[in-house]
N, C-alpha and C positions, 0 to 999 in steps of 0.2 A: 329190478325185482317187481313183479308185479303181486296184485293186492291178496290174490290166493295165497299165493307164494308164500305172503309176509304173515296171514291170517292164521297160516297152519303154524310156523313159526313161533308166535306168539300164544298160541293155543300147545303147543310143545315146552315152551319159555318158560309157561304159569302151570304147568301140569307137575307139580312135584305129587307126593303122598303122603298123609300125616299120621300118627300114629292118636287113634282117638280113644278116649278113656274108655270104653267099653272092650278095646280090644288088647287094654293092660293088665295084665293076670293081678287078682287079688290079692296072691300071695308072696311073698318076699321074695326077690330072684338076685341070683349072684350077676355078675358084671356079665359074660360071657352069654347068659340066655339073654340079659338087655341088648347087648348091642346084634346076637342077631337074631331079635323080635325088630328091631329097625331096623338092620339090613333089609328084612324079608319083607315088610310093608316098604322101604324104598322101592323095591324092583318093581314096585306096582305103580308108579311113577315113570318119569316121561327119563330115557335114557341121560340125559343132562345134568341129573340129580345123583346117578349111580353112584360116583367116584366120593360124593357129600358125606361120607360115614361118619355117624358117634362112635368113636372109638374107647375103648378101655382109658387111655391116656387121656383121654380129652375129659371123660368122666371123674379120674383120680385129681384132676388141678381141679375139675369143679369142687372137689370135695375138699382141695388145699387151700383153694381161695375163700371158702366159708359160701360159697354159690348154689349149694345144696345143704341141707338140713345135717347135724350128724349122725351116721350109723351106728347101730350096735349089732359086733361082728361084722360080718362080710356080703351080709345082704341088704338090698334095697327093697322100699316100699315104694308102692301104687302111689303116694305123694312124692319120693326122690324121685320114681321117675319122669312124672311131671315136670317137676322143678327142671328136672336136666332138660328137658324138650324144650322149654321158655328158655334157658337159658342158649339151647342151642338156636335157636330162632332169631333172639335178640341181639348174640353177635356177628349177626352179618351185617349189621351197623353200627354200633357199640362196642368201645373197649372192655376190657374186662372190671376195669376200673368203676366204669358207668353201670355195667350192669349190677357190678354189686353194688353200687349207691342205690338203685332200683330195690333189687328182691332183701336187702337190711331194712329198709323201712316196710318193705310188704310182708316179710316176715313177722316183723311183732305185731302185725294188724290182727286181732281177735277172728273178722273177718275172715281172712284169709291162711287157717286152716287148711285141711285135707280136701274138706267139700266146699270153701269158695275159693281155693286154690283151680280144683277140676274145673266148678262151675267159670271161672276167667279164661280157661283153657280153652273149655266148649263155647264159648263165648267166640274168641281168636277163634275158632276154627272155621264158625259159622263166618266170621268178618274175611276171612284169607278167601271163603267159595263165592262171595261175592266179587272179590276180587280178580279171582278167577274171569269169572261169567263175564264182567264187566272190562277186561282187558283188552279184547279187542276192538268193541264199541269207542271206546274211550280213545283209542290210538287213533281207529277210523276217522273221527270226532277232528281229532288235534291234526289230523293229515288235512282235514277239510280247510279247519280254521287259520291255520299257516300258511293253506295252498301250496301245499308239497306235494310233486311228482314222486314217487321212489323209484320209479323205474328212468328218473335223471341222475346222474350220480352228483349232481351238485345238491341238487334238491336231498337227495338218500343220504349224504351226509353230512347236510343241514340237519337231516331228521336226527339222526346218530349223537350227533352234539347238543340239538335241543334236549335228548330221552338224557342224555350225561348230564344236562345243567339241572335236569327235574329230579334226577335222582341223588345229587348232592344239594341239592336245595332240601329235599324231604330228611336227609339225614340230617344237615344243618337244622328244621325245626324241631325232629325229635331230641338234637340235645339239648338245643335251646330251652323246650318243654320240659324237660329234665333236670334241668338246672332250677326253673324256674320252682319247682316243685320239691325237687330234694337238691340243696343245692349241695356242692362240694364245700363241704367246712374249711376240711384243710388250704384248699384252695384257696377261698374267700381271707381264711388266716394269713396267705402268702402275700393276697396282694391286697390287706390291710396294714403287713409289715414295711411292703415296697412303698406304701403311699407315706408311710411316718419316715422313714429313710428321703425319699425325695422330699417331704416337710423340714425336715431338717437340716438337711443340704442347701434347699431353698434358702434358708433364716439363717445359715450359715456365711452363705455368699452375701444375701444383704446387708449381713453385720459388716462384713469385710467390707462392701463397696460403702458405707456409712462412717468406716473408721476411718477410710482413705483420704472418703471428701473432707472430714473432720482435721485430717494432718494437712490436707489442702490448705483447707480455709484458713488452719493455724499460720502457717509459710507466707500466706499471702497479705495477713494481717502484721507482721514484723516487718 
């Protein structure tokens, strides 16, 4: 594969399309206009995004897991559907587990209302078009400094397993980040239980290896 090849490729790769707060209707909308106001800004996106839909379903577990804000009645606001876009964004590396540890503590931030909700959004949005731009620079970059051919196929899928190791490296620091930040309680509770269980097992067995030697030394003293 040569570098045109890869360049369009990659510029194909990172071409999805986002749905930006300007182009989210004010007014309350039933599930049905949501998902296809994001169908219709997908298709403006690179074909590899298509099949990517928020669906109805996917939006009702956001609302069963507590991942979105609650409604009254049957329609959503210009903040629920925010919220669903972050959420939808976040789980293509995150459980749903993790993300709700994320937006329960962003949620009771004062901060983080309706407009510093959007303004985080527009935020992500601006950081995703850098990302963009910078995509294939960056790979160019990392082809140099490896000294990979891609048009070798040992070389090409050297590339293939290094881009694999960088993007489960990147997901391992976002959890990491997230732990470190909001950490899992329950979690933290399990394996403070496991560590008093193995404490006790420990002092358990030393008792016994200390009664033994005690019956020892008795036997050997008669």
């Amino acid at each position: 594969m040569n570098l045109q090849e890869m360049e369009r490729l990659i510029g194909e790769a990172v071409r999805d399309a986002d749905l930006r707060p300007e182009e989210i209707p004010a007014i309350d909308l039933y599930l049905d206009q949501i998902t296809s106001l994001a169908a219709e800004k997908r298709r403006e996106g690179s074909v590899h995004y298509r099949d990517r839909e928020l669906t109805k379903t996917m939006i009702n577990n956001y609302s069963k897991d507590g991942l979105i804000s609650p409604i009254k009645g049957k329609k959503y606001s210009k903040k629920h559907i925010i919220q669903m876009l972050l959420v939808y964004e976040l789980k293509n590396t995150l459980s749903i587990g993790e993300i709700k540890r994320i937006l329960q503590n962003v949620y009771g931030m004062e901060s983080m209302q309706e407009s510093g909700l959007e303004a985080v959004y527009r935020r992500y949005l601006e950081i995703k078009e850098l990302e963009r731009e910078r995509a294939w620079s960056f790979l160019a970059a990392y082809l140099q400094e490896a000294e990979l051919d891609p048009e070798r196929d040992t070389d090409f899928l050297a590339l293939l397993l290094g881009m694999s190791s960088m993007s489960a490296y990147l997901k391992s620091a976002v959890q990491m980040l997230l732990e470190a930040r909001y950490p899992d309680l329950n979690e933290e509770k399990t394996r403070e239980e496991q560590a008093r269980r193995e404490e006790a097992k420990r002092q358990k067995e030393a008792k016994k290896t200390e009664q033994k030697k005690a019956k020892n030394a008795e036997k050997e003293s008669k």
